[in-house]
C-alpha positions in Angstrom: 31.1 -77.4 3.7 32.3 -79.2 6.6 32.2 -77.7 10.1 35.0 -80.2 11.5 38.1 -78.9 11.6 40.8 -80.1 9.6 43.3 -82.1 11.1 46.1 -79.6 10.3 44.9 -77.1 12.3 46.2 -79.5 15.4 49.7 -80.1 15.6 50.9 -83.4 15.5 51.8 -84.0 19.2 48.2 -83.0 19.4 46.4 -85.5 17.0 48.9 -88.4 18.6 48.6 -88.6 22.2 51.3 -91.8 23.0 53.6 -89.5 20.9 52.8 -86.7 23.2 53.2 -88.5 26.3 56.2 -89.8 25.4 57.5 -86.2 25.0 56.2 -84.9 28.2 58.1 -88.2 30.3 61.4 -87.0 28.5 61.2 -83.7 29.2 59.8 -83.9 32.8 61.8 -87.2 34.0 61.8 -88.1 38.1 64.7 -87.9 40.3 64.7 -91.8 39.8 64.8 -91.5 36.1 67.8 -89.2 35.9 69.9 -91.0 38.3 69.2 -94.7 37.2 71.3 -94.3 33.8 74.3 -92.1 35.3 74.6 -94.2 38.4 76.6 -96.9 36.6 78.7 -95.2 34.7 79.4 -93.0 37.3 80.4 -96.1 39.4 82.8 -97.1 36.8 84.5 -93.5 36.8 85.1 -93.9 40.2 86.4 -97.2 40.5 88.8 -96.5 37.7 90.0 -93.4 39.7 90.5 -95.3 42.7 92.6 -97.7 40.7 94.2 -95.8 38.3 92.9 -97.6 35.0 91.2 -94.3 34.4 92.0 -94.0 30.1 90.8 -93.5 26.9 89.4 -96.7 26.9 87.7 -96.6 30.3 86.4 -92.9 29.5 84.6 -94.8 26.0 83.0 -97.5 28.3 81.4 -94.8 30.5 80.0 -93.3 27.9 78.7 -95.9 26.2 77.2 -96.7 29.8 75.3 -93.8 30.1 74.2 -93.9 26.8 73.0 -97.2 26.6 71.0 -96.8 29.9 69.7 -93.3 28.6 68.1 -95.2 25.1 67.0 -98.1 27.5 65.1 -95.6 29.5 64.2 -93.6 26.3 62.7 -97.1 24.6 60.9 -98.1 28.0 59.2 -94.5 28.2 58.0 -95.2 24.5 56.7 -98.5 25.1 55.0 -97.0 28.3 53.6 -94.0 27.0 50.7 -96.2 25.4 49.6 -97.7 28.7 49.5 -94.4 30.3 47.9 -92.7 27.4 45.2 -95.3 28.0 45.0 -95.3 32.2 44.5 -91.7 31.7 41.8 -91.6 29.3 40.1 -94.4 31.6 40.1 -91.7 34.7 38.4 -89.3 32.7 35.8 -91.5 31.1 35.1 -93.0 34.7 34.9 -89.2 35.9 32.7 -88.4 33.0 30.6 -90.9 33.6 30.1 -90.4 37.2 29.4 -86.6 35.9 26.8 -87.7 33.5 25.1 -89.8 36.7 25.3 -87.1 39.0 23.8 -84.9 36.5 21.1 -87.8 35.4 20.5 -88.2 39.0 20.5 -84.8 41.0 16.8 -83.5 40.9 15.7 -81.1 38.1 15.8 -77.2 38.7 12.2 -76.0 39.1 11.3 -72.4 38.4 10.2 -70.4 41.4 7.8 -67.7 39.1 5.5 -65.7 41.6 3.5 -62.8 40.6 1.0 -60.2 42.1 -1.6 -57.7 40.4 -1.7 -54.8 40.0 -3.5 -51.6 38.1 -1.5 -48.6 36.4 -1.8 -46.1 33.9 0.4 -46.5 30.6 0.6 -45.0 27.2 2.3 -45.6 24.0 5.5 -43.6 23.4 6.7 -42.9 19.6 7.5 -46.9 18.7 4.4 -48.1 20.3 6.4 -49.8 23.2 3.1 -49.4 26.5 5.0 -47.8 29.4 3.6 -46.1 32.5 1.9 -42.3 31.8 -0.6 -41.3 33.8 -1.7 -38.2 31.9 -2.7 -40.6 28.6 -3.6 -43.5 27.1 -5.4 -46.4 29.6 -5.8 -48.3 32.4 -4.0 -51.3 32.4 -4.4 -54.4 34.7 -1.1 -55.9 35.2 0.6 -59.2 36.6 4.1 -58.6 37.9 6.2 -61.5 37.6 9.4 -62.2 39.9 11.7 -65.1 39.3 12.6 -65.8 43.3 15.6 -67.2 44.2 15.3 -69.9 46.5 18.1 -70.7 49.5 19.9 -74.3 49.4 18.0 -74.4 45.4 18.7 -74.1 42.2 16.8 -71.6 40.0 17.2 -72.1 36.7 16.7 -68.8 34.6 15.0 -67.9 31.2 16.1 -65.9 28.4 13.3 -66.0 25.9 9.8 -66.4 28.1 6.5 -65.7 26.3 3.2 -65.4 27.9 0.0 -66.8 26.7 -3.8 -64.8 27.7 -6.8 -66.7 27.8 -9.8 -65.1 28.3 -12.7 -67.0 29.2 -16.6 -66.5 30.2 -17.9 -66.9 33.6 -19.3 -70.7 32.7 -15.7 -70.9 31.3 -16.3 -70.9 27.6 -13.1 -69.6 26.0 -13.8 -66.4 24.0 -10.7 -64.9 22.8 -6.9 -66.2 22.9 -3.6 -64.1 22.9 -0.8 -66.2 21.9 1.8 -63.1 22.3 1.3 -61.1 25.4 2.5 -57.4 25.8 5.0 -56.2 28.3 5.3 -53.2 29.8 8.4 -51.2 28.7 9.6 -53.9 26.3 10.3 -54.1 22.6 9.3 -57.4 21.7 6.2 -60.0 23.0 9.3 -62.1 24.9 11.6 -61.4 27.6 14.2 -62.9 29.8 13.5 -64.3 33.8 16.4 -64.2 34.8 16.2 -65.4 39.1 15.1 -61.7 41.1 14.0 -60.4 37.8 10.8 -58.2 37.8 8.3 -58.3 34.8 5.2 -56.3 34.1 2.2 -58.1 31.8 -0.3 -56.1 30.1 -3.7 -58.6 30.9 -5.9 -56.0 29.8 -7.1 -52.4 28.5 -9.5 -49.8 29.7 -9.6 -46.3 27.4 -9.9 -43.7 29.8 -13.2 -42.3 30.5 -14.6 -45.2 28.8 -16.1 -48.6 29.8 -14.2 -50.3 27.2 -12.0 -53.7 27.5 -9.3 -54.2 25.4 -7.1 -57.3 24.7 -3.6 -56.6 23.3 -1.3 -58.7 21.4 2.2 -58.0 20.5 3.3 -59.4 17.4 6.9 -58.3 17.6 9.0 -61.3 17.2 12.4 -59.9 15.4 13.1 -56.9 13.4 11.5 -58.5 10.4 8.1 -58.7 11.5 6.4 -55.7 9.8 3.5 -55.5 12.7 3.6 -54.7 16.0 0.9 -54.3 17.9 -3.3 -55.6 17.5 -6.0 -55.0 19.8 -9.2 -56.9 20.2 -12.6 -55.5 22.0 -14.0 -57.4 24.9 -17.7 -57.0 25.0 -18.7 -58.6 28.7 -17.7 -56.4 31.7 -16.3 -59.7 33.6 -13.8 -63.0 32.3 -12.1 -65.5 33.6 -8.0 -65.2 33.0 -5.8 -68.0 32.8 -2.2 -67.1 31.8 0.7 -69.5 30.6 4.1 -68.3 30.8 6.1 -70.5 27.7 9.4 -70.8 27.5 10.1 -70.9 23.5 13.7 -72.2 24.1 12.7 -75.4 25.8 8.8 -75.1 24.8 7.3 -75.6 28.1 5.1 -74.2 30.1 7.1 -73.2 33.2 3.7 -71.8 35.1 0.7 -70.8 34.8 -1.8 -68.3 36.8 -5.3 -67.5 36.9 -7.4 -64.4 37.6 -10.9 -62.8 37.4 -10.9 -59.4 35.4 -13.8 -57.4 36.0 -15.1 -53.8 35.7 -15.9 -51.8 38.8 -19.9 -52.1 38.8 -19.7 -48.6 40.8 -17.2 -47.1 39.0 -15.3 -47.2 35.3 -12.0 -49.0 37.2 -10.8 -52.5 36.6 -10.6 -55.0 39.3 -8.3 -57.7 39.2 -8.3 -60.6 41.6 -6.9 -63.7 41.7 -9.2 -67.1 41.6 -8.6 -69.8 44.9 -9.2 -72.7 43.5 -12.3 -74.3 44.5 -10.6 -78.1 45.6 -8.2 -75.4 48.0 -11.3 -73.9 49.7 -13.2 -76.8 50.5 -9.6 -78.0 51.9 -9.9 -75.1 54.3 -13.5 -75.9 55.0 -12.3 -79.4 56.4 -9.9 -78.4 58.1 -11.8 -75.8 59.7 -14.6 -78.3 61.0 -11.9 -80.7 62.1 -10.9 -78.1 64.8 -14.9 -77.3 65.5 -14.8 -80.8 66.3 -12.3 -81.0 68.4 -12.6 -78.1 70.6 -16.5 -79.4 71.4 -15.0 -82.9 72.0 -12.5 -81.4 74.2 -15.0 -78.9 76.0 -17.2 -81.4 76.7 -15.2 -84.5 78.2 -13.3 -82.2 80.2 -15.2 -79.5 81.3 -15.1 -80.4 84.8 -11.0 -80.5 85.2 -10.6 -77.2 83.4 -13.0 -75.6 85.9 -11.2 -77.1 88.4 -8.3 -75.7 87.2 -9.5 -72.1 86.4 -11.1 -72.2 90.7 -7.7 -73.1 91.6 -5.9 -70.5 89.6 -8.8 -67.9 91.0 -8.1 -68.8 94.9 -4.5 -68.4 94.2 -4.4 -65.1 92.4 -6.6 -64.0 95.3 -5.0 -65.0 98.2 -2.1 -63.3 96.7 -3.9 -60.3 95.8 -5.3 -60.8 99.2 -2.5 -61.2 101.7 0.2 -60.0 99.7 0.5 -57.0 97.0 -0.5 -56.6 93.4 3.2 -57.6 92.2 3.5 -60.3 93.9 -0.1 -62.0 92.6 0.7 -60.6 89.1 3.8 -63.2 88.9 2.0 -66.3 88.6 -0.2 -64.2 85.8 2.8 -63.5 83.7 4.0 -66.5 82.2 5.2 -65.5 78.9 8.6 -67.4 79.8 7.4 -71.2 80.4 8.9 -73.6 82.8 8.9 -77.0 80.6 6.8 -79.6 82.2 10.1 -82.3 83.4 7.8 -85.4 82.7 6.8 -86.5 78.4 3.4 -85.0 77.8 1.6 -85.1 73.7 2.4 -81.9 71.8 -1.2 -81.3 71.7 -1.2 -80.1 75.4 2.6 -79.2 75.8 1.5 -75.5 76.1 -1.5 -75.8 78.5 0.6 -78.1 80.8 4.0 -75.6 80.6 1.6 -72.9 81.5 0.4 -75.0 85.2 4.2 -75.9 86.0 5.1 -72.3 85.0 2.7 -70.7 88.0 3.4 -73.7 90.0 7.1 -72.9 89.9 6.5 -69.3 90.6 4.2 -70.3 93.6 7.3 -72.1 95.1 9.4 -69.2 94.3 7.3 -66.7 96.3 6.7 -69.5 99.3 10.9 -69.7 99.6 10.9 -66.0 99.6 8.1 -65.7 102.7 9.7 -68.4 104.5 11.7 -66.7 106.3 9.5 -64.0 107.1 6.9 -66.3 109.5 5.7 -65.2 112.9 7.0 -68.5 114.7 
């Protein structure tokens, strides 16, 4: 059977589009339109009035006038309909096209997933679905999963997002698999990330009172699947997590995370944690000897000018503190608000020179206040 349509279900106007625009320019004709054909025969009326030939005769040629402009303009609207028919369907090729390169060319919406751990206690209601119960079942180690919205970005959302648990030995050897993960307080081993949506992933197990590890896998894909739920023992007390969230509409991996599940060594609680990678802390490392570098560089080429500067800073706050009062010293201390050096300086000692200017300027304040106040 053929999904098309059949043509009868358009009417004809519809499956003929000169037809149709010749219609619409008869039915909606311009001011210049209507008066073109009338204006001559009109003309003729009123010279035959003003000369009193107005008869039977000259009534006949007037309307044969008007009528013979009317089917002019009728036939030039048909044999224009055509090139308008075409001009129109030009304009919206050359919009869909620009459209289609817009679309082609704008960058691709990225997903924003971020997620955080967490531990909680859940239990199985009457259909099996895990939800949150602290009086039975286990201890469940969690990833909460947030599609954030991003200002100035598009987001796109997902409607049918699976997430894939991987649970590996500490020298990485992969020891067990989970192609369906579970989520907390839903139905089936999918569900929709939509942009601000929360979602809670069961990682792992722990009976209560028990130092057992349990993998979950939810097998609930539609109401025709006959199984719902299967649960595999995990026999170290620490692994390696690396979780793909999958979205089965597109089939692709929109992100993936990675974690270290352990039990407590002092207690029968899971720990969850998630793993730096390695290439990001040595990143750190660098940049943290760059600085150590620096600051010795700096300390010891110009030791002498910042003792200089620290004496000087000491023999003013104490001639102030000396002569004057307390609040008066304590205003070249306070520089919170910096006077901008007025000459280009680096960035890399903006601050330390703003901070000299700013007690400089407050120096010259407090001499124009004393002025005035001399013994002479």
């Amino acid at each position: 059977m053929s999904l098309v349509p059949p043509e009868t279900s358009r009417t004809f106007a519809e499956r003929h589009p000169v037809y149709k625009q010749f219609i619409e320019r008869i039915k909606k004709p311009t001011k210049e339109q209507v008066v073109i054909p009338f204006a001559p025969a009109i003309l003729v009326a009123i010279y035959s009035i003003i000369y009193g030939i107005a008869d039977m005769k000259t009534l006949l040629v007037i309307i044969l006038t008007a009528l013979t402009l009317l089917i002019f303009y009728a036939a030039f609207a048909f044999v224009r309909a055509p090139f308008l028919v075409i001009k129109s369907q030009q304009q919206e090729i050359t919009t869909l096209r620009q459209r289609l390169t817009n679309l082609l060319e704008s960058p691709k919406a990225e997903p924003n997933l971020e997620c955080k751990t967490m531990l909680a206690y859940v239990g199985q209601d009457d259909n099996g679905i895990f939800r949150e119960d602290k009086n039975i079942g286990y201890q469940a180690a969690i990833l909460e999963i947030t599609n954030k919205a991003i200002k100035g970005r598009r987001v796109p959302a997902f409607e049918h997002v699976k997430a894939r648990i991987t649970f590996r030995e500490r020298s990485n050897r992969e020891v067990l698999s989970i192609h369906a993960g579970t989520w907390l307080r839903e139905e089936y081993n999918f569900v929709p990330l939509r942009v601000g949506e929360w979602r809670k992933l069961i990682i792992a197990l722990r009976e209560l009172n028990a130092e057992l590890l349990l993998a979950v896998q939810n097998e609930y894909e539609n109401t025709f699947c006959t199984e719902r739920l299967s649960f595999a023992k995990l026999i170290n007390r620490q692994y390696l997590i690396d979780v793909e969230m999958v979205d089965t509409d597109g089939g692709e991996i929109i992100n993936n995370f990675r974690f270290k599940l352990a039990l407590n060594p002092y207690s029968p609680n899971l720990v969850i944690t998630p793993i730096v990678p390695r290439a990001l802390i040595e990143q750190l490392v660098t940049l943290k000897s760059d600085g150590k570098q620096i600051l010795d560089t700096c300390v010891r080429e110009n030791q002498e000018l910042y003792q200089e500067i620290h004496e000087w800073w000491s023999r003013v706050y104490g001639f102030l503190l000396r002569e004057f009062d307390e609040d008066t010293a304590w205003r070249i201390a306070k520089t919170a608000e910096k006077t901008p050096y007025p000459d280009p300086v680096s960035d890399g000692i903006r601050s330390f020179v703003d901070t000299i200017n700013t007690q400089l300027t407050r120096l010259d304040e407090i001499i124009e206040k004393v002025r005035g106040l001399d013994d002479s």
